[in-house]
C-alpha positions in Angstrom: 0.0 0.0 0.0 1.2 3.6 -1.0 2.5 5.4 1.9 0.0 7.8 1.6 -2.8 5.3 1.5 -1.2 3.9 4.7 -1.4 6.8 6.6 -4.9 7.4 5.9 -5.9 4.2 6.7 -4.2 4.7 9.9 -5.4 7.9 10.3 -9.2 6.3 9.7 -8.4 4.0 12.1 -7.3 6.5 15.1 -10.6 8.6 14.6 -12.5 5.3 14.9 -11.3 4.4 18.0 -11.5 7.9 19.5 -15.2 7.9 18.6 -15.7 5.2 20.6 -13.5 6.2 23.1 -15.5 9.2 23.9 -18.6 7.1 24.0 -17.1 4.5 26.5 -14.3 5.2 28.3 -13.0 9.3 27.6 -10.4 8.5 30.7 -8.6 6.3 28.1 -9.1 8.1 25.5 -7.8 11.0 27.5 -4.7 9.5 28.1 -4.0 8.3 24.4 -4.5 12.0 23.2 -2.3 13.1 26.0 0.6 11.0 24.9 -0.1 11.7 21.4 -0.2 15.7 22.4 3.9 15.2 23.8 4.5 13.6 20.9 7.7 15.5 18.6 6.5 15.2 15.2 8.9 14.2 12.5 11.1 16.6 11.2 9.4 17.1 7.5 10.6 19.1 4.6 14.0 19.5 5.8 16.1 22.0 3.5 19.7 23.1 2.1 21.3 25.3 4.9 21.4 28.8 3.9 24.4 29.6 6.4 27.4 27.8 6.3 27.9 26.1 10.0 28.5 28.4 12.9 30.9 27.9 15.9 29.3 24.7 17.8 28.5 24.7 21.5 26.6 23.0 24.1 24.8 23.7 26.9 23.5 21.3 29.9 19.9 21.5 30.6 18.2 19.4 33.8 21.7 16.9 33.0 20.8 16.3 29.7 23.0 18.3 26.3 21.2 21.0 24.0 23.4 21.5 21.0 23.6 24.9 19.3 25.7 26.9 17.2 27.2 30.9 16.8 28.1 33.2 14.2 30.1 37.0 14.0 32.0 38.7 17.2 31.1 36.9 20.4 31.7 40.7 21.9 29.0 41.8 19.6 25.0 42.7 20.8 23.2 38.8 20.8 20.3 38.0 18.7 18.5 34.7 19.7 17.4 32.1 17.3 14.5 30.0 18.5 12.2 27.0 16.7 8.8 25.5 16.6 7.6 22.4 17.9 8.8 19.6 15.8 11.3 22.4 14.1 15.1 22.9 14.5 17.9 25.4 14.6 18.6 25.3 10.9 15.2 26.5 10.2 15.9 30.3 10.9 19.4 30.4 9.5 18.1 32.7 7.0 18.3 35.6 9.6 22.3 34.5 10.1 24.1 36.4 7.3 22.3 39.5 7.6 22.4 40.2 11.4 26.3 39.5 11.2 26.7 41.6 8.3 25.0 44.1 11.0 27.2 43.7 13.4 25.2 41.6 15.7 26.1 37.7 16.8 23.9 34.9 15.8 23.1 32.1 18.4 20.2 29.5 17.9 19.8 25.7 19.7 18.0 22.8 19.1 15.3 22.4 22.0 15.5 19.2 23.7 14.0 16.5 22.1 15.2 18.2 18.6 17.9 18.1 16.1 20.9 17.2 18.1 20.1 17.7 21.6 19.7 15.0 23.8 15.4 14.4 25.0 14.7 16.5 27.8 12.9 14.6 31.1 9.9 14.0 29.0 11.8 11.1 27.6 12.6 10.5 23.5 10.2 12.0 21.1 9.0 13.6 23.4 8.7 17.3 25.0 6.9 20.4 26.3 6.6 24.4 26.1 8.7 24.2 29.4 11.3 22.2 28.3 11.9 24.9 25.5 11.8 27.7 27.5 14.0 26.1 30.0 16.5 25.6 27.4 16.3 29.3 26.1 16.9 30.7 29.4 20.0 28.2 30.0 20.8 28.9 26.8 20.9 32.7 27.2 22.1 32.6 30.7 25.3 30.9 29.0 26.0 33.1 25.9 24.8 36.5 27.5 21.9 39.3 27.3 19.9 38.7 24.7 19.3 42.2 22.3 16.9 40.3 20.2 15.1 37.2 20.0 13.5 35.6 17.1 10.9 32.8 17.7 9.3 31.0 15.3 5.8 29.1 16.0 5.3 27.4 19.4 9.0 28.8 20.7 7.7 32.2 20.7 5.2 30.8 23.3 7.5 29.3 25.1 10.0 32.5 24.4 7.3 34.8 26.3 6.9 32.2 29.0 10.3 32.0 29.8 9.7 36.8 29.9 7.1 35.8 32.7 9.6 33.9 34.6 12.1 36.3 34.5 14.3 36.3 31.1 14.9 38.9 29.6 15.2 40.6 26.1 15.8 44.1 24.6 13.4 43.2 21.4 11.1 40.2 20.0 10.2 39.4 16.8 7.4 36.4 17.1 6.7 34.7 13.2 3.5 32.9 13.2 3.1 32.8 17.1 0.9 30.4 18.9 -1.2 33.0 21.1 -2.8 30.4 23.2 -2.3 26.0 23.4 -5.6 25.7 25.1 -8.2 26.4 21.7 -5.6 24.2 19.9 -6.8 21.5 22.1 -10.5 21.9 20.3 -8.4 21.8 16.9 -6.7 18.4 18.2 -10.0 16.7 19.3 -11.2 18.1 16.2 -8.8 16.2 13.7 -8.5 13.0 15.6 -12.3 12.5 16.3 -13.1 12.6 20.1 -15.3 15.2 21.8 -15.8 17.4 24.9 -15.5 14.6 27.2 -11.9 13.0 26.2 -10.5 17.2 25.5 -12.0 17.9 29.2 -10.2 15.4 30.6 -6.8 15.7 28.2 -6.3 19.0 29.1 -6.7 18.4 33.1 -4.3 15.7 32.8 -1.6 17.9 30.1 -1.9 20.2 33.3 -1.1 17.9 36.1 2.0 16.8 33.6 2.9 20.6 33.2 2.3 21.4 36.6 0.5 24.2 35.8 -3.1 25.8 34.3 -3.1 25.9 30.4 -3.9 29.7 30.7 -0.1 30.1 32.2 0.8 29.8 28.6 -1.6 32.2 26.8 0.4 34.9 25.7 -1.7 37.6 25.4 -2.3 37.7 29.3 1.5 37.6 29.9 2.1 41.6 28.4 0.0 42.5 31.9 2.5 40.9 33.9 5.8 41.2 32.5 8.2 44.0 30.8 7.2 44.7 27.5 9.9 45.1 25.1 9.3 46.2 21.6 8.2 43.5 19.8 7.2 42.7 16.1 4.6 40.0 14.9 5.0 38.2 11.3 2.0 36.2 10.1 0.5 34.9 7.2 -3.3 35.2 6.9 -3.3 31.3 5.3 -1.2 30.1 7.8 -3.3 26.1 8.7 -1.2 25.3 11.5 -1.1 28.7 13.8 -4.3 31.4 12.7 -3.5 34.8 11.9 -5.7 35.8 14.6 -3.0 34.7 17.2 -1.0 37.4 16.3 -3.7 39.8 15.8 -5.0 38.8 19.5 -1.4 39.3 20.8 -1.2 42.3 19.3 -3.9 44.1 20.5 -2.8 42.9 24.3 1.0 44.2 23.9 1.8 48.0 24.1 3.6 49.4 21.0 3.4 46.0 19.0 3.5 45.9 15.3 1.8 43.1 13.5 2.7 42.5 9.5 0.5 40.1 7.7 2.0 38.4 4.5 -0.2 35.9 2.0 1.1 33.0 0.2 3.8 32.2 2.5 2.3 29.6 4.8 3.7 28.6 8.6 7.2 27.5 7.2 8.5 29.3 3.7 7.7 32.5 5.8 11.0 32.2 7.3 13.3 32.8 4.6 11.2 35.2 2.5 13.6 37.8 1.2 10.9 40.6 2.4 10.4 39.0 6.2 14.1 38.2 6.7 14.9 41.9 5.8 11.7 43.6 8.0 12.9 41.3 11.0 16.1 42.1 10.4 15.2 45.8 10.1 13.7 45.8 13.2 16.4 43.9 15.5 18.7 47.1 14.1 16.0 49.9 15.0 17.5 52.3 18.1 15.8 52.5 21.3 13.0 54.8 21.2 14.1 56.8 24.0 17.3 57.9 21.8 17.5 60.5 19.3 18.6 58.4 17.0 15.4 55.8 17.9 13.0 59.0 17.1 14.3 59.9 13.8 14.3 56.3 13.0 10.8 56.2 13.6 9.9 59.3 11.9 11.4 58.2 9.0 9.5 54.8 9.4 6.3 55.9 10.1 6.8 58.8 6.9 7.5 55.5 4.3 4.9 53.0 5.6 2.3 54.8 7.4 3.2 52.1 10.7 0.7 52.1 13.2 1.7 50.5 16.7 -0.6 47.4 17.5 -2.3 47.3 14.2 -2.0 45.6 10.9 0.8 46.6 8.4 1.6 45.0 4.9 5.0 46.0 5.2 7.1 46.1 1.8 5.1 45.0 -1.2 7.3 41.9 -1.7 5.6 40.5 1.3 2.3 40.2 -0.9 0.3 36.9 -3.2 3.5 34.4 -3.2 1.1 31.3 -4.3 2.4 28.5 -3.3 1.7 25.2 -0.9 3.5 25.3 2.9 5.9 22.5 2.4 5.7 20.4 5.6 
């Protein structure tokens, strides 16, 4: 049978199951979805590096390696590379040769559980937000301050978590954020075919494995509780596997946030368009603000885009219809 057959067989099969699962016994369906939900998926789609291969390092996290890698001056101002669920640290490479050629060093890791770092306590194939954002902050708290991040998907969730426990960063650039797990839990139950009564139940048990409420994670209530640095949003409105809305929600909840939507460009090619590399990159390089040099900048921004803090901007007309499928 044709892989693709196979899979949808498979797939026919799992639905089946939950159905009746949700009919009979939700507590074991429960637990299925819950080890399903840890689950790392496989790394699809992989690509040709853009970057040629940086200075290697490691870092130990909870006893266990996370491998990572550096580019330009290690006395220079630190921009932080961070993936997606399922992703890894060659997925954002794009960003590498222009921030050196800006003077800035380049540092990204595989989370644990990815690429080349060893699993984290969840055991092989598997991981969580907290894992990730544990790893960024070791990560940081090894290499130095961090200027900039950039987080791509589920790592800029876990990027603002690790903010509301007490990392910090000069500016954020989130690209196709994940404002919230818990309605991705409806989305879940959705596509694998239980209901109400197995999600109920999966979410208080992803909870009692987190040790913590689902709402901990929801980044639009974090900009009430933490320092919020300037911080740019990239999404595409027919992104299928985070919705545009995230971004708009987080958005509207974060003071002086910019959000720029892009079509075409899907959850994954979005990171090394030539027109989102270069706004991302733009706006790791803008000046503080409160300098003379940040207001001008910011004149002169606002005179050739017509930017408007915490609302939608198209940004640079190469950001516009780039047909195409989101390679997996």
């Amino acid at each position: 049978m044709p892989s693709s057959r196979l899979a949808a067989a498979q797939k026919s099969t799992i639905v089946r199951s939950f159905a009746v699962l949700e009919r009979v016994a939700p507590s074991v369906g429960a637990r299925w979805a819950e080890a399903l939900w840890f689950r790392i998926p496989g790394p699809g789609g992989r690509r040709a590096r853009l970057a040629e291969p940086g200075r290697p390092f490691q870092v130990r996290v909870h006893g266990r390696t996370v491998a990572g890698e550096a580019w330009g001056d290690p006395e220079a101002a630190t921009v932080y590379l961070v993936h997606g669920w399922g992703g890894w640290r060659w997925q954002l490479d794009g960003f590498v040769e222009p921030l050196v050629a800006g003077g800035f060093r380049v540092v990204t890791f595989d989370g644990p559980g990815h690429g080349e770092s060893d699993p984290g306590p969840e055991g092989p194939g598997r991981s969580t937000i907290l894992e990730l954002a544990d790893a960024l902050a070791a990560v940081v708290a090894d290499r130095g301050p961090a200027h900039a991040i950039i987080a791509h998907s589920l790592g800029a969730t876990a990027t603002a978590y690790a903010l509301d426990h007490g990392l910090e960063a000069g500016r954020l650039a989130f690209v196709a954020p994940m404002a919230d797990p818990l309605p991705y839990t409806r989305t879940f139950a959705s596509r694998l075919g239980f209901g109400e009564r197995t999600r109920a139940r999966l979410v208080a048990r992803i909870e009692r494995r987190v040790g913590t409420s689902m709402a901990a994670f929801a980044v639009p209530a974090m900009a009430g509780r933490v320092e919020t640095p300037p911080l740019l949003l990239v999404h595409d409105r027919q992104d299928t596997e985070t919705a545009w809305s995230d971004s708009a929600a987080i958005a509207r909840s974060w003071p002086g946030a910019r959000l720029v939507s892009t079509t075409g460009l899907g959850h994954r090619r979005i990171l090394r368009a030539p027109a989102v590399v270069a706004e991302v990159t733009r706006f790791v390089a803008e000046q503080p603000l409160g300098t003379a040099a940040g207001r001008r900048q910011a004149e002169a921004d606002g005179d050739a885009q017509g930017v408007v803090a915490g609302t939608d901007s198209r940004g640079p007309a190469a950001m516009g219809p780039q047909p195409g499928p989101d390679p997996a």
